[in-house]
HTML snippet that shows the backbone in 3Dmol.js (N, CA, C, O; Angstrom):
<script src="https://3Dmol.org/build/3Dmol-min.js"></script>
<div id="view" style="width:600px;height:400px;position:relative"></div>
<script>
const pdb = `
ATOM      1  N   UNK A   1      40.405  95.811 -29.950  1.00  0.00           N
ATOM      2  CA  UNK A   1      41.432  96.018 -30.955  1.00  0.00           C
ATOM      3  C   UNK A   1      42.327  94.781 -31.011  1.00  0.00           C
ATOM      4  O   UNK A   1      42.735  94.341 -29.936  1.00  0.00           O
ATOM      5  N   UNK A   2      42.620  94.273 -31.958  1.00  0.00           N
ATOM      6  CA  UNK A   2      43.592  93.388 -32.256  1.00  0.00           C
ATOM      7  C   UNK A   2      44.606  93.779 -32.948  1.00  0.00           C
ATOM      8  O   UNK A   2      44.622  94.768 -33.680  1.00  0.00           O
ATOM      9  N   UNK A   3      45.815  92.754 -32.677  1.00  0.00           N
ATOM     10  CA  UNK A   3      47.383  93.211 -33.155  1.00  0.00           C
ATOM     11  C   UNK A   3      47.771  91.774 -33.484  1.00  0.00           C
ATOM     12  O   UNK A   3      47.328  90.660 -33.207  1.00  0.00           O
ATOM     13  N   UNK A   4      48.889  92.319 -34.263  1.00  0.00           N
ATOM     14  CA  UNK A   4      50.363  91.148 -34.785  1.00  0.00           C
ATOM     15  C   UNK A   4      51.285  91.322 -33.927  1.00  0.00           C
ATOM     16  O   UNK A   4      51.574  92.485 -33.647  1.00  0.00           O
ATOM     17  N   UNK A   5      51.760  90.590 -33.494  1.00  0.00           N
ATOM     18  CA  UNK A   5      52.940  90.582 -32.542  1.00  0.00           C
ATOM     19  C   UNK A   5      53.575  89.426 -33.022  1.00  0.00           C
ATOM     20  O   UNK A   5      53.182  88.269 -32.871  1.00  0.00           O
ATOM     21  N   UNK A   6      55.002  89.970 -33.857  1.00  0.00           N
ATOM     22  CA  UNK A   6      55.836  89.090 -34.768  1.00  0.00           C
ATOM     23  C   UNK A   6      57.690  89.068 -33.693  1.00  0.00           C
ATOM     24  O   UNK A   6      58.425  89.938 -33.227  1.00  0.00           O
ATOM     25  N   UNK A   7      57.703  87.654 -33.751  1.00  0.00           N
ATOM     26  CA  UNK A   7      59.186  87.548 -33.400  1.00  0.00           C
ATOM     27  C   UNK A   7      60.164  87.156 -34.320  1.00  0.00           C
ATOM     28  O   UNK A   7      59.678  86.480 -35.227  1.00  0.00           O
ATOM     29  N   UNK A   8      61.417  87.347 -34.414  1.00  0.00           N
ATOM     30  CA  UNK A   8      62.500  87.013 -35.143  1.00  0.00           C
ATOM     31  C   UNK A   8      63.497  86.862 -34.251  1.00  0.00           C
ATOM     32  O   UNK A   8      63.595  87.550 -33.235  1.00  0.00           O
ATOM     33  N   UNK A   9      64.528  85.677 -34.682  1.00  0.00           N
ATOM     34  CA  UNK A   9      66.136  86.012 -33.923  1.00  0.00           C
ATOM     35  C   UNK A   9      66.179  84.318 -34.059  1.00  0.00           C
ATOM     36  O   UNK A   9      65.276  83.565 -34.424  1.00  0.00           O
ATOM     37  N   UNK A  10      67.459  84.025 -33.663  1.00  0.00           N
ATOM     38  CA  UNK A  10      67.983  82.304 -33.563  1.00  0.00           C
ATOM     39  C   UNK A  10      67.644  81.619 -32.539  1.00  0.00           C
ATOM     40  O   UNK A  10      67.637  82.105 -31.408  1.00  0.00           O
ATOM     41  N   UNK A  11      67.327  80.424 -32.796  1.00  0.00           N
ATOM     42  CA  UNK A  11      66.391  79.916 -32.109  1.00  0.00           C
ATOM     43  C   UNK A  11      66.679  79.100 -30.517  1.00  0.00           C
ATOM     44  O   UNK A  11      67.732  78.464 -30.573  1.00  0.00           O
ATOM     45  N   UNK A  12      66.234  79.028 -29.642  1.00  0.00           N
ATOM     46  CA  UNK A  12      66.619  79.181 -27.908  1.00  0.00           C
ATOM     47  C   UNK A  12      65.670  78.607 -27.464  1.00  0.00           C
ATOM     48  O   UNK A  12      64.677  78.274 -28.110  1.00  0.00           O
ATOM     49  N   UNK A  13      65.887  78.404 -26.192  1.00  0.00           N
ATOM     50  CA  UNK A  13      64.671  77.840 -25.414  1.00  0.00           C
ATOM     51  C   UNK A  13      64.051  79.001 -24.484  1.00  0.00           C
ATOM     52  O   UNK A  13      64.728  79.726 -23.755  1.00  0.00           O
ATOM     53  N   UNK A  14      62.754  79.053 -24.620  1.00  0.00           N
ATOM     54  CA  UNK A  14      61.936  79.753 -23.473  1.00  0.00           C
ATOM     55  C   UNK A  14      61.699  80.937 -24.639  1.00  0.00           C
ATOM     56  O   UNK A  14      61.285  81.952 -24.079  1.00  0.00           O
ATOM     57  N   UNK A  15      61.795  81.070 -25.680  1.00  0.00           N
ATOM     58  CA  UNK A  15      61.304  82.166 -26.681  1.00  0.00           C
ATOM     59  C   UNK A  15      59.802  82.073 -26.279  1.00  0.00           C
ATOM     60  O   UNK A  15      59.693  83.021 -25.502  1.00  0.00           O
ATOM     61  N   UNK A  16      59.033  81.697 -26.330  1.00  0.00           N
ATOM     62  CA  UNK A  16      57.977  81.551 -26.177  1.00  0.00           C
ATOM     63  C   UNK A  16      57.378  81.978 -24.833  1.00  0.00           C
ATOM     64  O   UNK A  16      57.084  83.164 -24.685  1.00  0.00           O
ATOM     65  N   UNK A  17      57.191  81.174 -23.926  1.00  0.00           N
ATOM     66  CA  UNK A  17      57.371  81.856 -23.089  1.00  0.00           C
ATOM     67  C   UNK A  17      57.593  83.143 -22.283  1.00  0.00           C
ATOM     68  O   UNK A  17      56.811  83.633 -21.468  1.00  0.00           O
ATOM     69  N   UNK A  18      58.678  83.559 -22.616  1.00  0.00           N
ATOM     70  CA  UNK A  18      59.116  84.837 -22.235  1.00  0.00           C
ATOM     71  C   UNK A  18      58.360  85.822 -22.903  1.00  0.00           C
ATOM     72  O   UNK A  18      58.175  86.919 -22.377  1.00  0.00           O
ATOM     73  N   UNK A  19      57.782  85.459 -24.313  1.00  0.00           N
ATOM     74  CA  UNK A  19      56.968  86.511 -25.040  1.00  0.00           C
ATOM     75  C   UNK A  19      55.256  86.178 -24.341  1.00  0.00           C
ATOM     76  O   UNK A  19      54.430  87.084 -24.226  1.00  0.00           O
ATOM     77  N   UNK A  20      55.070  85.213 -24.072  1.00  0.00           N
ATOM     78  CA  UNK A  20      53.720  85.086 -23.832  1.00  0.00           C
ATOM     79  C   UNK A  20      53.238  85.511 -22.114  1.00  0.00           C
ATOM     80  O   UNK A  20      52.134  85.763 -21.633  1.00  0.00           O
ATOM     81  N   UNK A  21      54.503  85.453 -21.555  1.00  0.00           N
ATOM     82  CA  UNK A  21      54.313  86.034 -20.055  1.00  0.00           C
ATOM     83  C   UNK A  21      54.074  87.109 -19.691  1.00  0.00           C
ATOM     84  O   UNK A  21      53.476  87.442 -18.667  1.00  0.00           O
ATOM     85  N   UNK A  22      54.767  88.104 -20.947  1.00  0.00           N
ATOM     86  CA  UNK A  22      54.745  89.642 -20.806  1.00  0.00           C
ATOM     87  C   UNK A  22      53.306  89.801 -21.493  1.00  0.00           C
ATOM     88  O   UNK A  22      52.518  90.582 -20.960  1.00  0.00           O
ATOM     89  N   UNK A  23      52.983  89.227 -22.446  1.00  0.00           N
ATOM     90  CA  UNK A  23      51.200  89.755 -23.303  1.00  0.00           C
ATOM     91  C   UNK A  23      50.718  89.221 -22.037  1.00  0.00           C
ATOM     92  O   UNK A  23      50.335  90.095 -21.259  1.00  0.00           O
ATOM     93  N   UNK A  24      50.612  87.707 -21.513  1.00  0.00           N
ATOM     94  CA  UNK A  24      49.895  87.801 -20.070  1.00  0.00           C
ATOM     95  C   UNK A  24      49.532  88.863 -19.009  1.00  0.00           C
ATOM     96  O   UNK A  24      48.485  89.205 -18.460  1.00  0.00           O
ATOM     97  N   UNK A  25      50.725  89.215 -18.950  1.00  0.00           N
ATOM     98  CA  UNK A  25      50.995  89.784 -17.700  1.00  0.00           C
ATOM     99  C   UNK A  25      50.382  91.352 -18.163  1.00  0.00           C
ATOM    100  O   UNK A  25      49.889  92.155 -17.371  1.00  0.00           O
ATOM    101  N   UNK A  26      50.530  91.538 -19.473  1.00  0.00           N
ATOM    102  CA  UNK A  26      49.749  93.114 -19.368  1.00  0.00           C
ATOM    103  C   UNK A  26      48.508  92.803 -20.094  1.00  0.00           C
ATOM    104  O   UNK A  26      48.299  93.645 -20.967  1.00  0.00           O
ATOM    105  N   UNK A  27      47.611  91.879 -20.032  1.00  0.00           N
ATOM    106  CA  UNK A  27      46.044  91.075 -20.230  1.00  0.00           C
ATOM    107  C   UNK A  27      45.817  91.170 -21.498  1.00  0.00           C
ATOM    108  O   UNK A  27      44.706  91.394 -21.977  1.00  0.00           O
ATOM    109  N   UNK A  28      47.058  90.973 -22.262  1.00  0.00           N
ATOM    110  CA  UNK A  28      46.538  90.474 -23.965  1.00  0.00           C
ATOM    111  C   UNK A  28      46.203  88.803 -24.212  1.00  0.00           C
ATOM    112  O   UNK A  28      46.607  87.874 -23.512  1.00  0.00           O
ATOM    113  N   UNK A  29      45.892  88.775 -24.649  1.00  0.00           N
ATOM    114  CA  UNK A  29      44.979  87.326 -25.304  1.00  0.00           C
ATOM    115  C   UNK A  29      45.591  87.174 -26.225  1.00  0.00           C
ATOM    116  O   UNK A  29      45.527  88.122 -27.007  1.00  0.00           O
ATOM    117  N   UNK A  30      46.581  85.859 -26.708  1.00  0.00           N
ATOM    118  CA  UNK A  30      46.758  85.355 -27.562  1.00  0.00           C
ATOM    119  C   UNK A  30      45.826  84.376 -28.372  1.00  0.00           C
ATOM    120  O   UNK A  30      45.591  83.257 -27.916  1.00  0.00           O
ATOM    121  N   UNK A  31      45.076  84.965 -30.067  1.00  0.00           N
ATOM    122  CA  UNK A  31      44.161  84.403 -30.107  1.00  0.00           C
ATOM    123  C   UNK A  31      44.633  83.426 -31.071  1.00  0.00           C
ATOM    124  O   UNK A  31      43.780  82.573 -31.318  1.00  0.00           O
ATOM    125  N   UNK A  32      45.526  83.313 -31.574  1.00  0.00           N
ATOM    126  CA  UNK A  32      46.702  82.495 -32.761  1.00  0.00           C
ATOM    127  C   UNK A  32      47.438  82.812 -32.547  1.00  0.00           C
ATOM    128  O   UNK A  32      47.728  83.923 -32.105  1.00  0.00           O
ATOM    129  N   UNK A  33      48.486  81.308 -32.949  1.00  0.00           N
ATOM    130  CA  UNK A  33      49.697  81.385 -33.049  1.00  0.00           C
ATOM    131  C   UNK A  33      50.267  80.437 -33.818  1.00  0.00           C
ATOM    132  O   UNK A  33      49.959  79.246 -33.791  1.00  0.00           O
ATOM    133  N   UNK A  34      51.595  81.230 -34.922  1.00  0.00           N
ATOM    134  CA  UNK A  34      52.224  80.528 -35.778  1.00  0.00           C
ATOM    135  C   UNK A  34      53.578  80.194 -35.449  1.00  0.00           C
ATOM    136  O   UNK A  34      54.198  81.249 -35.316  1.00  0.00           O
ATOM    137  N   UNK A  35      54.177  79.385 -35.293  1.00  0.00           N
ATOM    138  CA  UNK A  35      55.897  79.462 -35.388  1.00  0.00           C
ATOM    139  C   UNK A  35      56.512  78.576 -36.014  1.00  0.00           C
ATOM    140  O   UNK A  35      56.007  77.497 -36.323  1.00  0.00           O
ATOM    141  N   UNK A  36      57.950  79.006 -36.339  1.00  0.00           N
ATOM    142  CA  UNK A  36      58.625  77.910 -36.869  1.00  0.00           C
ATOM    143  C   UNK A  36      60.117  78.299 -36.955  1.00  0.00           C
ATOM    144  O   UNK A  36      60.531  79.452 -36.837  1.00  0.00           O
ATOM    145  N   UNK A  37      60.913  77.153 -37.186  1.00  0.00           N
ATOM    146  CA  UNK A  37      62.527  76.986 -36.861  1.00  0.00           C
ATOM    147  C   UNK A  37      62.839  76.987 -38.470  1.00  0.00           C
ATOM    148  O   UNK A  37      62.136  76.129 -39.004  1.00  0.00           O
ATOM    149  N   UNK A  38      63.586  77.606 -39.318  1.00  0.00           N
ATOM    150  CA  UNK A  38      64.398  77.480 -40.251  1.00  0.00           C
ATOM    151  C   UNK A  38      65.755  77.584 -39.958  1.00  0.00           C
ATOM    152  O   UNK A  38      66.221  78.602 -39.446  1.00  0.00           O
ATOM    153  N   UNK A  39      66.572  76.392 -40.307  1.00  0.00           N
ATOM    154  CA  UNK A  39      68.058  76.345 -39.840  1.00  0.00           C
ATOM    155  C   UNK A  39      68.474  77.289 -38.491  1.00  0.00           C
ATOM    156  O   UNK A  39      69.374  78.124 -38.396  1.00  0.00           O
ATOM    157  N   UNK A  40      67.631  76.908 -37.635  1.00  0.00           N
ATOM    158  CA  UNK A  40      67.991  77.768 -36.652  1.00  0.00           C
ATOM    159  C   UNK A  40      67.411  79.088 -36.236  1.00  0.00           C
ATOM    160  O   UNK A  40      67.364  79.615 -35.124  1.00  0.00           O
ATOM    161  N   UNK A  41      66.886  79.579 -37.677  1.00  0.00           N
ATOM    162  CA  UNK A  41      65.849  80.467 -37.173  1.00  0.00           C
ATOM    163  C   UNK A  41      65.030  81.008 -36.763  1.00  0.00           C
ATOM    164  O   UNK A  41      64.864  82.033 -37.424  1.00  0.00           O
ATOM    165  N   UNK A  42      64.095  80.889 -35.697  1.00  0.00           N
ATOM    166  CA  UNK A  42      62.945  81.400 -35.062  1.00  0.00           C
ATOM    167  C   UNK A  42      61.864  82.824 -35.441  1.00  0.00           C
ATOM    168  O   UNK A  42      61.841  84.043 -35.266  1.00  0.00           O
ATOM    169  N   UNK A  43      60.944  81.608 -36.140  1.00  0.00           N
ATOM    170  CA  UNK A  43      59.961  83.279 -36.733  1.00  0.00           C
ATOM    171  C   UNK A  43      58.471  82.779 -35.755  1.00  0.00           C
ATOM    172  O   UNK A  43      58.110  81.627 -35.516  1.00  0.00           O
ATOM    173  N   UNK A  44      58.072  83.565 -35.495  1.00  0.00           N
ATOM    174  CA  UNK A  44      56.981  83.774 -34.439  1.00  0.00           C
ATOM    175  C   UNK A  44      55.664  84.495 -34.580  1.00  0.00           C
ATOM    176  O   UNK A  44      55.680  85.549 -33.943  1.00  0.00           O
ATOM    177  N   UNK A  45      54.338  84.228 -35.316  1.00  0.00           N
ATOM    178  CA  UNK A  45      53.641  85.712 -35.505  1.00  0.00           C
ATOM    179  C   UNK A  45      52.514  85.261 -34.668  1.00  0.00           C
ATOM    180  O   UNK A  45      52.062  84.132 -34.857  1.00  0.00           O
ATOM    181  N   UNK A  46      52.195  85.753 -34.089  1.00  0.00           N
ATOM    182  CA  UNK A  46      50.831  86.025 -33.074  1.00  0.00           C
ATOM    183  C   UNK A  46      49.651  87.033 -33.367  1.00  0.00           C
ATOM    184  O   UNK A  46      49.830  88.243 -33.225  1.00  0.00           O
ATOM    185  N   UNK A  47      48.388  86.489 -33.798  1.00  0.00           N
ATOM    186  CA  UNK A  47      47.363  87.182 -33.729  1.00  0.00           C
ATOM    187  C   UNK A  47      47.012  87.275 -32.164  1.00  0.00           C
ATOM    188  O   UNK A  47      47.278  86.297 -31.464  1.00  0.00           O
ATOM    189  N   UNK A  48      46.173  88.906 -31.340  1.00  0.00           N
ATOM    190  CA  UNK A  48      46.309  89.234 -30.326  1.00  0.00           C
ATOM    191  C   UNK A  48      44.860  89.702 -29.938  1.00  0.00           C
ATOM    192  O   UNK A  48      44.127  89.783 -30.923  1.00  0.00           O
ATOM    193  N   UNK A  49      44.490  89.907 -29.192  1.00  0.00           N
ATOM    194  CA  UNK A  49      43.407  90.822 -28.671  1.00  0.00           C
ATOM    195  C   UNK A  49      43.400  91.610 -27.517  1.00  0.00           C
ATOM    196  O   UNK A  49      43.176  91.228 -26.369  1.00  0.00           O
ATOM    197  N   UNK A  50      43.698  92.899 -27.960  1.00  0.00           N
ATOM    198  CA  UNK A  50      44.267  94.267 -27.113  1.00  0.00           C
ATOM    199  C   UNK A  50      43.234  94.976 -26.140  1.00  0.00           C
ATOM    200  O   UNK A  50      43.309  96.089 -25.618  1.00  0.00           O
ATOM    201  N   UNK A  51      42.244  94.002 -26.050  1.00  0.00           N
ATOM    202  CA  UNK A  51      40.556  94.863 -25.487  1.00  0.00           C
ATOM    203  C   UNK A  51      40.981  94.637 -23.775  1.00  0.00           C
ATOM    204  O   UNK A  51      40.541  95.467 -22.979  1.00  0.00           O
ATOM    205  N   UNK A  52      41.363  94.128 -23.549  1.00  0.00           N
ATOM    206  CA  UNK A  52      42.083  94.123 -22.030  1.00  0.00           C
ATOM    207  C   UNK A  52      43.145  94.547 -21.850  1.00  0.00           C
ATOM    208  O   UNK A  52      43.506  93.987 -20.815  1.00  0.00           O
ATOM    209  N   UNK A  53      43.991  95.243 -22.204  1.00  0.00           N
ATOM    210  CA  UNK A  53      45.216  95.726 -22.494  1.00  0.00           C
ATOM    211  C   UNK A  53      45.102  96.261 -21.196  1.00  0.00           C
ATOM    212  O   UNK A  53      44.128  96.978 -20.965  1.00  0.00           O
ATOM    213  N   UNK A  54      46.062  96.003 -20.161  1.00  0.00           N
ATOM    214  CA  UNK A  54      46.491  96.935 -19.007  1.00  0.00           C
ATOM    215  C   UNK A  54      47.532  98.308 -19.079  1.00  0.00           C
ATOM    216  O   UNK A  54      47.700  99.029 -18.096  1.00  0.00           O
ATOM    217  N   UNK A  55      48.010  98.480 -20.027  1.00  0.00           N
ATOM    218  CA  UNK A  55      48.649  99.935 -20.716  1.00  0.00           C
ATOM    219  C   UNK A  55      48.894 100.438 -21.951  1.00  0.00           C
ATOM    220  O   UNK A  55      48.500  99.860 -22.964  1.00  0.00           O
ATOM    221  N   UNK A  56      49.398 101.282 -21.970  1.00  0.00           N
ATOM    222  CA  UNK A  56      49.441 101.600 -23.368  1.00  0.00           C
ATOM    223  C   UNK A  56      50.386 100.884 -24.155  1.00  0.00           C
ATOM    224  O   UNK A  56      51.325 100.319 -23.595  1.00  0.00           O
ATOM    225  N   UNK A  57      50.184 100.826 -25.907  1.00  0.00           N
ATOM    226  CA  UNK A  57      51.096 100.192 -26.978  1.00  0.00           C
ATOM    227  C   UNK A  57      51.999 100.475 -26.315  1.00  0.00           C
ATOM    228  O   UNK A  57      52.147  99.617 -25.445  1.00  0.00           O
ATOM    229  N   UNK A  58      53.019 101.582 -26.231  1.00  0.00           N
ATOM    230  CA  UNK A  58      53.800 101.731 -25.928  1.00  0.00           C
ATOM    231  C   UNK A  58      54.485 101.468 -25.056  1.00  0.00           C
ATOM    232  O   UNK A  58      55.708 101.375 -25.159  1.00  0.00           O
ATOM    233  N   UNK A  59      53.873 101.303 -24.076  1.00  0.00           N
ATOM    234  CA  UNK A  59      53.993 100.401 -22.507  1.00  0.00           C
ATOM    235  C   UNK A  59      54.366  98.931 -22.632  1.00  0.00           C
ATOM    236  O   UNK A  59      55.150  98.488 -21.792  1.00  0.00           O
ATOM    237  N   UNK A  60      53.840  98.020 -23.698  1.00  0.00           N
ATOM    238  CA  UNK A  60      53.641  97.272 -23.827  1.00  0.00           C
ATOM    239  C   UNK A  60      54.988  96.680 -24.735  1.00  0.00           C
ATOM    240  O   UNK A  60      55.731  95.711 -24.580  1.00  0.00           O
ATOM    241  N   UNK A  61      54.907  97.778 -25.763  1.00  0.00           N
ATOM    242  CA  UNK A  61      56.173  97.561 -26.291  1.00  0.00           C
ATOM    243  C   UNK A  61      57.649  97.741 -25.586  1.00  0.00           C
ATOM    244  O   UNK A  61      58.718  97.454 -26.126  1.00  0.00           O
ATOM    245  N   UNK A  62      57.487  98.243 -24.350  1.00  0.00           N
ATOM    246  CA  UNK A  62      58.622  98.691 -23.827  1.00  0.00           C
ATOM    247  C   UNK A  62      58.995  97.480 -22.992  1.00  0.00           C
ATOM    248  O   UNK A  62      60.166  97.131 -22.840  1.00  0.00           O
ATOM    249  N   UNK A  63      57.832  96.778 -22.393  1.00  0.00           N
ATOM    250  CA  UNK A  63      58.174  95.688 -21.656  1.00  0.00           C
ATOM    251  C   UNK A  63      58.835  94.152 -22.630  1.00  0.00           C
ATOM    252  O   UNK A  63      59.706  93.344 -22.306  1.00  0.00           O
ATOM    253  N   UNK A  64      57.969  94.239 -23.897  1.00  0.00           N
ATOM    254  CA  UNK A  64      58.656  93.572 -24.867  1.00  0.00           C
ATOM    255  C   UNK A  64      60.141  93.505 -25.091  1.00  0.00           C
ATOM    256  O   UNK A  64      60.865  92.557 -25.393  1.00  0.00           O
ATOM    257  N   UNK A  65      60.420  94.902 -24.834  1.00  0.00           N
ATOM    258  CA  UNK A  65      61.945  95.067 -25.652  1.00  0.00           C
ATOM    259  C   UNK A  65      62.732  94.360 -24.321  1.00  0.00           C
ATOM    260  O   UNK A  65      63.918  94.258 -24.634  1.00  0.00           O
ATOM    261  N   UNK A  66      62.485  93.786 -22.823  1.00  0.00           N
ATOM    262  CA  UNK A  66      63.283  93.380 -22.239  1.00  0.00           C
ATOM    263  C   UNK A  66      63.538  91.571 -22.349  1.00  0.00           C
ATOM    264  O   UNK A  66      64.576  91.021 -21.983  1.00  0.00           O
ATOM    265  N   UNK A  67      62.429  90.911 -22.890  1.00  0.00           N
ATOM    266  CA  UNK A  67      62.934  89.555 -23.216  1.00  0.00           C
ATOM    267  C   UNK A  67      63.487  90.028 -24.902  1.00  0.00           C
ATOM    268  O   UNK A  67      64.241  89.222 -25.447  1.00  0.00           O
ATOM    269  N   UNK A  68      63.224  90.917 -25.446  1.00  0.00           N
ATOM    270  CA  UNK A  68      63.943  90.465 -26.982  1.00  0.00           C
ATOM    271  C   UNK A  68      65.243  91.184 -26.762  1.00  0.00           C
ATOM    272  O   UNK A  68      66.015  91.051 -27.711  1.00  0.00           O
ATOM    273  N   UNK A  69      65.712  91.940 -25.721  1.00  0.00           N
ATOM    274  CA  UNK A  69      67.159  92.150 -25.457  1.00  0.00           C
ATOM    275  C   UNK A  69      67.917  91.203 -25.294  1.00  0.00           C
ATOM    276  O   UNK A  69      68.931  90.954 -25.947  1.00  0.00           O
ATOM    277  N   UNK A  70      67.375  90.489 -24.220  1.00  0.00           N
ATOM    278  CA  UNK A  70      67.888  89.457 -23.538  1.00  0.00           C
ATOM    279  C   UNK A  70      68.595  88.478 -24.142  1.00  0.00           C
ATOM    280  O   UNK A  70      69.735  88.103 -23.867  1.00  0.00           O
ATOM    281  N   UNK A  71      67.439  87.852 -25.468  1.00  0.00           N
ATOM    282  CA  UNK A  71      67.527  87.051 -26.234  1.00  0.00           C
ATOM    283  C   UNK A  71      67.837  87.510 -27.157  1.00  0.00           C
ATOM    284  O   UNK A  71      67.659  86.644 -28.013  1.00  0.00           O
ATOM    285  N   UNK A  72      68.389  88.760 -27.810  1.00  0.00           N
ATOM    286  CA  UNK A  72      68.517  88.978 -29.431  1.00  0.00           C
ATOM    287  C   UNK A  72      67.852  88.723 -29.773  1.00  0.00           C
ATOM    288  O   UNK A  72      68.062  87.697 -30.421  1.00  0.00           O
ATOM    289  N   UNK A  73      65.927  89.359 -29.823  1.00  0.00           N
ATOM    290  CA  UNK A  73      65.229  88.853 -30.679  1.00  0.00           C
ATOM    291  C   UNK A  73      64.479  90.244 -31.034  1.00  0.00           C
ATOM    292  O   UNK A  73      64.216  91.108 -30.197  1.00  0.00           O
ATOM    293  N   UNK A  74      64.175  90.317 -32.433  1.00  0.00           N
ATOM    294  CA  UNK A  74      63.215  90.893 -32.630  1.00  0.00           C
ATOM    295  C   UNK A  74      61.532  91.066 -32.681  1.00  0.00           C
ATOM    296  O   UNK A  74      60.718  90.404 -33.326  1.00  0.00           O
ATOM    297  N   UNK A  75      61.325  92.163 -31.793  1.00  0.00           N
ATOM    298  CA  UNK A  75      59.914  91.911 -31.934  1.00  0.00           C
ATOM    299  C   UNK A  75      59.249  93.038 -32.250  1.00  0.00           C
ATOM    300  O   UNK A  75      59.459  94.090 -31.646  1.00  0.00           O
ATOM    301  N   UNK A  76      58.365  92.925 -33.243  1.00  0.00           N
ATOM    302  CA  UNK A  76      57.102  94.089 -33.182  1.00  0.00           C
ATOM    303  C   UNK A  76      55.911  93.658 -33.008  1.00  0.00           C
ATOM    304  O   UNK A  76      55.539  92.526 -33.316  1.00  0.00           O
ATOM    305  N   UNK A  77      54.950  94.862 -32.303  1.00  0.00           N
ATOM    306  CA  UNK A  77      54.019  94.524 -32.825  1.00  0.00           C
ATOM    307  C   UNK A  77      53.156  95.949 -33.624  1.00  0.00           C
ATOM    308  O   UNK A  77      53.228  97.164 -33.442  1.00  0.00           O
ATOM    309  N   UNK A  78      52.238  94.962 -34.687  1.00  0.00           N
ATOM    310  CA  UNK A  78      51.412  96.204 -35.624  1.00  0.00           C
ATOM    311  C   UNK A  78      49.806  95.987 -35.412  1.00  0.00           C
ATOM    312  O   UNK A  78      49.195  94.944 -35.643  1.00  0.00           O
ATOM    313  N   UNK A  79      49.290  97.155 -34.943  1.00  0.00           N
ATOM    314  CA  UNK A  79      47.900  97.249 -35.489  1.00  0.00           C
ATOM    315  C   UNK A  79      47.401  96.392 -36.012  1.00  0.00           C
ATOM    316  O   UNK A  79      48.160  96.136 -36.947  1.00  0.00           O
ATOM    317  N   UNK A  80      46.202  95.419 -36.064  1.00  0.00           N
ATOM    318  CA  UNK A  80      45.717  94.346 -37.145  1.00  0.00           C
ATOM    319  C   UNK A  80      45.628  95.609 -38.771  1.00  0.00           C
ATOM    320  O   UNK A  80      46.207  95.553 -39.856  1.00  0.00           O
ATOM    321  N   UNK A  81      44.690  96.551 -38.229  1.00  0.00           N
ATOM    322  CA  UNK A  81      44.576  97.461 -39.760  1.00  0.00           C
ATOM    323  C   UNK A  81      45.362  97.354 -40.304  1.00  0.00           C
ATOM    324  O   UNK A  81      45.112  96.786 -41.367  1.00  0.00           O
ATOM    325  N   UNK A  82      46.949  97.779 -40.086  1.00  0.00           N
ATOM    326  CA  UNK A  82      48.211  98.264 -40.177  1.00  0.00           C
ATOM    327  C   UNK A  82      48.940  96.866 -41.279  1.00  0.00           C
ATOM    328  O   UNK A  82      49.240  96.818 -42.472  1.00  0.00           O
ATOM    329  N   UNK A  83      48.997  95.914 -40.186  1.00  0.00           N
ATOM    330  CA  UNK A  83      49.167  94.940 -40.922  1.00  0.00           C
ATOM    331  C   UNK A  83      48.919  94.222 -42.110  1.00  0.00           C
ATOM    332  O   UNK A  83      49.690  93.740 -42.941  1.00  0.00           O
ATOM    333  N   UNK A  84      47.586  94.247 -42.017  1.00  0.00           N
ATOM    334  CA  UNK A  84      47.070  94.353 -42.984  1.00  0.00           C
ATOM    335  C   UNK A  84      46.973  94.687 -44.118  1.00  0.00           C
ATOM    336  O   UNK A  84      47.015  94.034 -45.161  1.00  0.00           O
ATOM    337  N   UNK A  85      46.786  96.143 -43.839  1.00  0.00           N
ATOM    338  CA  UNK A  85      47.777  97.041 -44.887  1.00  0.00           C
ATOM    339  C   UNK A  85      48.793  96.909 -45.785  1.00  0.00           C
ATOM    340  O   UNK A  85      48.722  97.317 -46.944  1.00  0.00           O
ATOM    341  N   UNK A  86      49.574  96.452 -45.389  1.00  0.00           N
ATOM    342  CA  UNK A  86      50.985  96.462 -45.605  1.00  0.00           C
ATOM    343  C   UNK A  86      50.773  95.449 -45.986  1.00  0.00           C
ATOM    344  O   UNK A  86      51.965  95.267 -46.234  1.00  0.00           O
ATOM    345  N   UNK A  87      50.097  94.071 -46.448  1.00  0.00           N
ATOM    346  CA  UNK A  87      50.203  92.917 -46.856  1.00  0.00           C
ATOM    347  C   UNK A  87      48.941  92.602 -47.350  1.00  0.00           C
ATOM    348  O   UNK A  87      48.329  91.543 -47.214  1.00  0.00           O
ATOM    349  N   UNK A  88      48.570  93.722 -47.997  1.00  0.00           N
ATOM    350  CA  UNK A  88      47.307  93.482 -48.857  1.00  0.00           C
ATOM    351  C   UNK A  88      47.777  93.905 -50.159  1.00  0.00           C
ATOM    352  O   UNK A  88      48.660  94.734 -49.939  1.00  0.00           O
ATOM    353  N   UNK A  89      47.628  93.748 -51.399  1.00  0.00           N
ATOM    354  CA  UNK A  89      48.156  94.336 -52.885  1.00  0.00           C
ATOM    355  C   UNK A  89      46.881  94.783 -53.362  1.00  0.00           C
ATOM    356  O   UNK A  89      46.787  95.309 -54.471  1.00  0.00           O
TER     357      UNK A  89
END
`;
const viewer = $3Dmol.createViewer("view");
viewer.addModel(pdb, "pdb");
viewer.setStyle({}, {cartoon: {color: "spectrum"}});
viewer.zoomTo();
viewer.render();
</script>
């Protein structure tokens, strides 16, 4: 299964990082990655591969929410389908 895993918030050092340690650390594969700074802003989207996933979405998302606390950042992630979805006309 693959996912989007999108960041938002102003832009810092170790954003990166901190997001890619936690998909590490629970055996997601980052298989792309986009980012970029607008006046300060930090947008982030990551294509993923969830086939090693050491817990559940939810698990996963929960460990997320402690670097995007940290940092004021937003993060989700969606389903590739999902995504998709939602950005297909």
């Amino acid at each position: 299964m693959n996912a989007y895993v999108s960041v938002m918030g102003m832009d810092k050092k170790g954003i990166i990082k901190e997001v890619a340690t936690v998909l590490s650390n629970n055996g997601v594969n980052i298989l792309d990655i986009n980012q970029t700074i607008v006046r300060g802003c930090f947008t982030m989207v990551m294509f993923v591969d969830l086939s090693e996933l050491t817990t559940d979405l939810a698990g996963l998302k929960a460990e997320l929410s402690v670097p995007a606390n940290a940092m004021n950042l937003r993060i989700k992630v969606q389903h590739d389908a999902i995504f998709s979805a939602m950005h297909t006309l």
